[in-house]
N, C-alpha and C positions, 0 to 999 in steps of 0.2 A: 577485787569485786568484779562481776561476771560485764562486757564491754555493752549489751544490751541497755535500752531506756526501757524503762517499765512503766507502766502506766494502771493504776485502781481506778475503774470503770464504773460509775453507778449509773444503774438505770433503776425505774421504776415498775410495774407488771400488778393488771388488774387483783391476779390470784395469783397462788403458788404452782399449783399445775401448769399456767402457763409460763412462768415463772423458769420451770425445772424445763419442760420439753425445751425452749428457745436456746436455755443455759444448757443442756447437754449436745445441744445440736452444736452451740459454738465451741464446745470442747471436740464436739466430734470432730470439727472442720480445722481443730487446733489453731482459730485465732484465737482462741483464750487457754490460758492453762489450768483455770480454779474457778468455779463461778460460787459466788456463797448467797444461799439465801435466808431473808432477815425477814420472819412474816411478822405481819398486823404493826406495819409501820402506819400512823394517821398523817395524811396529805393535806395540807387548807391551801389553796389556790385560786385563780380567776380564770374562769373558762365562758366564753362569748358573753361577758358581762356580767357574769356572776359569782359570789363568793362561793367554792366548793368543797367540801370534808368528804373526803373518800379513807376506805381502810387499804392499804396498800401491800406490796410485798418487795422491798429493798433488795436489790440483788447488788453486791461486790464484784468484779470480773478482774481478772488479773490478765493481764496480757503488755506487750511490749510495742513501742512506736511500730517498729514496723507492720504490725499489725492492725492497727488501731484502723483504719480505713476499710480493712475490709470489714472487721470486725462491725462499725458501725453502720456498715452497709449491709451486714445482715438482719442487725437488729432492726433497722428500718423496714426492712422486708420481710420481714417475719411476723414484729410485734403488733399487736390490738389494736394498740392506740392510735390515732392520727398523725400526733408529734410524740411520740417517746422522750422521753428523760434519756438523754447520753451526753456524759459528762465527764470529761477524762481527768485525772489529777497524776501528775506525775510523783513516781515513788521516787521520792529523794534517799531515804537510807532505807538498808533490810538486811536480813541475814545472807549469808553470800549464798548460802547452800539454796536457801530458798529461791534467793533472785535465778541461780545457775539454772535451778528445777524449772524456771516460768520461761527459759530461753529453749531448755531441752522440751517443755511438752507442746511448744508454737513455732508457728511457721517461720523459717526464715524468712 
């Protein structure tokens, strides 16, 4: 298996359009290798005191530790929201071809 830590990234995004521009900018900047998106996810949450149901757009991001920092310092600077959703989950197994592909298309 490829020597990289890889990490599946969710974040959150009002819409899709913003959704894709964010996610093709962090492929362009190659801290991310894949961003996937997952539309009309429903949100229920608390925001300054309030119960809130929003329709959402789930995005995936694949990308590796050493990435992860910048990675979510773009998403900070980029995204709509105030506090964005960034949420890193480490990939514990995968295919190898696949994991090797997420090292070839981001930064060292």
């Amino acid at each position: 298996m490829p020597k990289d830590q890889y990490l599946m990234v969710l974040c959150t995004f009002p819409n899709a359009a913003e959704a894709r521009q964010i996610g093709t900018q962090l492929v362009d900047l190659q801290v991310a290798a894949c961003v996937n998106l997952i539309p009309q996810i429903e949100s229920i949450y608390r925001w300054k005191g309030e119960i809130k149901s929003e329709t959402e757009v789930m995005v995936l991001i694949k990308t590796t530790q050493n990435n992860y920092r910048e990675l979510e310092a773009r998403i900070q600077e980029l995204h709509p929201y105030d506090m964005p959703e960034v949420i890193a989950v480490p990939i514990e197994h995968g295919a190898s071809a696949y994991l090797g592909w997420i090292s070839e298309m981001t930064r060292d």
